[in-house]
C-alpha beads as a LAMMPS data file, in Angstrom:
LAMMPS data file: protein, C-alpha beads

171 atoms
170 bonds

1 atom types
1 bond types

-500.0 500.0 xlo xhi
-500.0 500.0 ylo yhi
-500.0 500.0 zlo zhi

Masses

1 110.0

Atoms # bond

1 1 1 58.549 -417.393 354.191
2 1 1 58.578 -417.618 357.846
3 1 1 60.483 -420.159 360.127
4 1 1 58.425 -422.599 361.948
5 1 1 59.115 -422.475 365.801
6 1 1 57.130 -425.144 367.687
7 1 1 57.948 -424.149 371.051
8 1 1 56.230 -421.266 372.925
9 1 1 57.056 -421.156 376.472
10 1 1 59.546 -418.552 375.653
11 1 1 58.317 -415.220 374.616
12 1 1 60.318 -412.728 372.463
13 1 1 61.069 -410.592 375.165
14 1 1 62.528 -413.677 377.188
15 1 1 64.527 -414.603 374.239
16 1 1 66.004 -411.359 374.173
17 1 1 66.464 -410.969 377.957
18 1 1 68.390 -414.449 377.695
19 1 1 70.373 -413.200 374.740
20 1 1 71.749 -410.387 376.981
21 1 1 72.735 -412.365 379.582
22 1 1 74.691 -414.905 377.916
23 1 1 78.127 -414.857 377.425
24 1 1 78.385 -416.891 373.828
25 1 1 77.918 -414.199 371.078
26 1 1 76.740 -416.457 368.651
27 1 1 73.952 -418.128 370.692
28 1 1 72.457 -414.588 371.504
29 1 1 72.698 -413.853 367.994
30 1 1 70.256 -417.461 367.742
31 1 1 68.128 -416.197 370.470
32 1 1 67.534 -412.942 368.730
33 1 1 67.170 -414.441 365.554
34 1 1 64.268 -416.888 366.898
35 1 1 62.749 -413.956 368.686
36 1 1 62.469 -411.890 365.450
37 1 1 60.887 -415.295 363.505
38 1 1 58.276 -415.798 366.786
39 1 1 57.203 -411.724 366.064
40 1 1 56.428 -412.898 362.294
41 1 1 59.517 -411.743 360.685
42 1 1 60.488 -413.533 357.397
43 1 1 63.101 -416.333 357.329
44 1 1 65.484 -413.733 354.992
45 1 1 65.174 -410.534 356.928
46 1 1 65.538 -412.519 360.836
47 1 1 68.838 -414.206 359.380
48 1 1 70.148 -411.248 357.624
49 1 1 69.783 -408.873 361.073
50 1 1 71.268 -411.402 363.318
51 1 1 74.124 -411.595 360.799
52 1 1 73.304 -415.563 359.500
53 1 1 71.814 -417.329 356.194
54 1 1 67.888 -418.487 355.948
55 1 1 69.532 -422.061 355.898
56 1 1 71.358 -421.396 359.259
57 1 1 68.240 -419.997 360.873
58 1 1 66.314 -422.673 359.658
59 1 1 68.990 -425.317 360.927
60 1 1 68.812 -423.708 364.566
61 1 1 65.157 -422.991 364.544
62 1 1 64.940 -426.746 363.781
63 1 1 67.452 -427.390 366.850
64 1 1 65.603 -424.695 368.963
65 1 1 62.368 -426.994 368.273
66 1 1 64.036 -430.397 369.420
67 1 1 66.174 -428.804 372.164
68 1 1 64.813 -425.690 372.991
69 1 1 67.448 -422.745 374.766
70 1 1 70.109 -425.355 375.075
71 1 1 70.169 -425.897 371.506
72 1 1 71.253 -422.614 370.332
73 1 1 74.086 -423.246 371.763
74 1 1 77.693 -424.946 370.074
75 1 1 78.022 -428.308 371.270
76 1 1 81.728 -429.211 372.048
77 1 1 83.381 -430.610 369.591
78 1 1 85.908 -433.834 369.461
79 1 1 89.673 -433.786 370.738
80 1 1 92.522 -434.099 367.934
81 1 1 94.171 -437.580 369.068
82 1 1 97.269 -437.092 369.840
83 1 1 100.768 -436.788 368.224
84 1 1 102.730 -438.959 370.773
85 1 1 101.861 -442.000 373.090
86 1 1 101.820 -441.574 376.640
87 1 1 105.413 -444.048 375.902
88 1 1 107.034 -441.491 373.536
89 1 1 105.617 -438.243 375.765
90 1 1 107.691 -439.577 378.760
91 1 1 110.655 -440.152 376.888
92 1 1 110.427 -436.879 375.272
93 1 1 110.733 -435.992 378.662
94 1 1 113.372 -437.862 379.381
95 1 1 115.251 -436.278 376.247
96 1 1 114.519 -432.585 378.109
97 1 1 116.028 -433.677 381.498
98 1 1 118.758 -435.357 380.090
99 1 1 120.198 -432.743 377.842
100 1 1 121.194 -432.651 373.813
101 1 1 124.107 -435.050 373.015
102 1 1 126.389 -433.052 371.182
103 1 1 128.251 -435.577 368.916
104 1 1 124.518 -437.266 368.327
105 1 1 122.147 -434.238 368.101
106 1 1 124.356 -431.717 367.243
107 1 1 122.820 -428.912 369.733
108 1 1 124.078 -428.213 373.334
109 1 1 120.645 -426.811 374.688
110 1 1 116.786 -428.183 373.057
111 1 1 114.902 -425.533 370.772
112 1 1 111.425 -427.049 369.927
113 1 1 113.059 -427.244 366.397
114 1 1 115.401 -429.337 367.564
115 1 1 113.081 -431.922 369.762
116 1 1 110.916 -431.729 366.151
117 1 1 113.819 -433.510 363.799
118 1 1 114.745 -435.973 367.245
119 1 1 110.973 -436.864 367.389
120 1 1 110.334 -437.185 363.721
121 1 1 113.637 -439.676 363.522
122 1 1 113.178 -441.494 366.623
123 1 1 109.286 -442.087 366.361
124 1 1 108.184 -441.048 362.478
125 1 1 105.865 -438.549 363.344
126 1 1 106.026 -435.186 362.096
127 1 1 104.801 -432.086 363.572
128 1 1 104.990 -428.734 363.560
129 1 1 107.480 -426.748 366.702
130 1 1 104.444 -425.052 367.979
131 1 1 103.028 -428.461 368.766
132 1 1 106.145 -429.446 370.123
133 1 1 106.407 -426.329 372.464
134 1 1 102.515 -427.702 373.440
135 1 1 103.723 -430.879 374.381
136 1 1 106.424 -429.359 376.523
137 1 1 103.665 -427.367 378.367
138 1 1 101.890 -430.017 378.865
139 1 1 104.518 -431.838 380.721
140 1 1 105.271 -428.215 383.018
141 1 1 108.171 -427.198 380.797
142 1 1 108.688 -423.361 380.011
143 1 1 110.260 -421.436 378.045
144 1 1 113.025 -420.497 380.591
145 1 1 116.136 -422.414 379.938
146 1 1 119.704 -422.902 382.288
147 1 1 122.414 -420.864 380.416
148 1 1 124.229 -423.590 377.626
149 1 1 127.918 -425.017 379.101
150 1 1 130.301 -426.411 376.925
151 1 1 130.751 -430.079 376.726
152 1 1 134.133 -429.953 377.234
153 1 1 135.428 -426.480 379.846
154 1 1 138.242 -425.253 380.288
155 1 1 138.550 -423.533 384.106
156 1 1 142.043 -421.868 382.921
157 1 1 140.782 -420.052 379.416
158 1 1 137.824 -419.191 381.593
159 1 1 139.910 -417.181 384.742
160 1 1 142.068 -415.995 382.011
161 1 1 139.106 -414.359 379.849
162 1 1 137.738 -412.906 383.044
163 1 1 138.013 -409.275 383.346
164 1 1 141.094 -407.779 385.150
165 1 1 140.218 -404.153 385.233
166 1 1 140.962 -402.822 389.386
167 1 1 137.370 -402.119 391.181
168 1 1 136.760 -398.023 391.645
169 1 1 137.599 -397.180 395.155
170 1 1 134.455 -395.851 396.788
171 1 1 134.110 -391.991 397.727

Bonds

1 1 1 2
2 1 2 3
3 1 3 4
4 1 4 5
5 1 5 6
6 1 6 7
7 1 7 8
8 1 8 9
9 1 9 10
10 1 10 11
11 1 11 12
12 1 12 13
13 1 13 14
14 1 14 15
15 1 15 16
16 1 16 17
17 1 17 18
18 1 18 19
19 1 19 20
20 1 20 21
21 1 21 22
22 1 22 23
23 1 23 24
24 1 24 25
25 1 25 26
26 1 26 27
27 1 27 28
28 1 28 29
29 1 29 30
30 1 30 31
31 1 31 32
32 1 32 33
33 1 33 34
34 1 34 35
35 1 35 36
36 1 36 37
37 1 37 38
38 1 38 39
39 1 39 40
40 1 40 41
41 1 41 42
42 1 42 43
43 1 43 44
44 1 44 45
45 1 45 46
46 1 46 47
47 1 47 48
48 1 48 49
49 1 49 50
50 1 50 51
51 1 51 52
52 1 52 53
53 1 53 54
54 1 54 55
55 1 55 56
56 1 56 57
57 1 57 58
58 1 58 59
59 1 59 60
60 1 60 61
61 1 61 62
62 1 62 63
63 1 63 64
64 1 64 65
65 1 65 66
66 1 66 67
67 1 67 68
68 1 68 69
69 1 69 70
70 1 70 71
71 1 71 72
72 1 72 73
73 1 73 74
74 1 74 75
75 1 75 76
76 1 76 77
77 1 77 78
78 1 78 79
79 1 79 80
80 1 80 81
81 1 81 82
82 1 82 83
83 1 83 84
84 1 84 85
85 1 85 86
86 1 86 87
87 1 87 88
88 1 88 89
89 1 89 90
90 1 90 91
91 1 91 92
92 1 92 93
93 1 93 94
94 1 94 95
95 1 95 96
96 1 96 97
97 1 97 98
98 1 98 99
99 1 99 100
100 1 100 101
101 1 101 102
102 1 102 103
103 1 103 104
104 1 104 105
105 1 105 106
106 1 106 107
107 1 107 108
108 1 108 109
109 1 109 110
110 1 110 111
111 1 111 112
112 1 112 113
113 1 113 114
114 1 114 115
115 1 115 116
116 1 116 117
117 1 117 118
118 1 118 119
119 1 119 120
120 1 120 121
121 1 121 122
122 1 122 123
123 1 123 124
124 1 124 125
125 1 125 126
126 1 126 127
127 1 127 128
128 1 128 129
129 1 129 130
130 1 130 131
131 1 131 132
132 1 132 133
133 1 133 134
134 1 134 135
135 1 135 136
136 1 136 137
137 1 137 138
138 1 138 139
139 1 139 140
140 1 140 141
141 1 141 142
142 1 142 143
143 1 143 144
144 1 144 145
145 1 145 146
146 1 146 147
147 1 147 148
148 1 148 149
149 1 149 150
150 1 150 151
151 1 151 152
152 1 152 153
153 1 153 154
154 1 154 155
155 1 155 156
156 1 156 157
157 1 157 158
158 1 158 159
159 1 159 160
160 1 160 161
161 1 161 162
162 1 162 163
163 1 163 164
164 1 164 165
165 1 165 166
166 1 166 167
167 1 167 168
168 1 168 169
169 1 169 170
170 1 170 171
């Protein structure tokens, strides 16, 4: 059974010249799809070349009707909503600039695991780190981190751990 395509002011050939210039593979696969159903090809044998079902076909040569070119095309699809408030993004922020309390969060430098057990107590959301480290990118943090210091230094343990050894004379 063939598919029924009600518009004509694209031939095969253009169908096919627009399938090679497009940069969406699945919409050329569409385009060559409909071209194969305008040259008579059955529903079964057009879907199965262009790598779809006779349902699929039939559901974009139904869009291609409506739409025309544009229609082969994804449309974009809704945004997730969002984990954290505008509110509870800038005080993550505020948690990254201030630092880890030690005696409270029991780090001295943030890992996204970290920020993920502060978040899910302070605010009762749960999420996974990689959404955390997403959130951090999103407010210009990297990756990069300052070295950890200790809460509590000691300048004398320090100059006495520091290497002694004479420098090699040159020559």
């Amino acid at each position: 059974m063939a598919v029924e395509i009600a518009r004509t002011e694209l031939a095969p050939s253009e169908l096919r010249s627009a399938a090679g210039r497009t940069r969406d593979g699945r919409a050329a696969r569409r385009m060559l799809a409909i071209a194969l159903a305008l040259e008579g090809a059955d529903r079964a044998n057009a879907a199965q070349s262009c790598g779809m079902d006779r349902q699929t076909l039939r559901d974009r040569a139904r869009r291609y009707n409506s739409e025309g070119l544009p229609g082969l095309y994804n449309r974009p699809s809704g945004s997730r909503p969002r984990h954290l408030s505008p509110e509870q993004s800038r005080m993550l922020a505020g948690w990254i600039e201030d630092g880890p309390d030690p005696a409270r969060d029991g780090v001295v430098r943030w890992r996204c695991a970290d920020l993920k057990r502060r978040i899910a107590a302070e605010f009762g959301v749960k999420m996974h780190e990689r959404t955390v480290g997403k959130y951090l990118a999103a407010l210009g943090y990297t990756r990069l981190t300052a070295r950890p210091r200790h809460p509590k230094p000691d300048p004398q343990a320090q100059e006495a751990f520091k290497k002694t050894s004479p420098m090699p004379s040159p020559g």
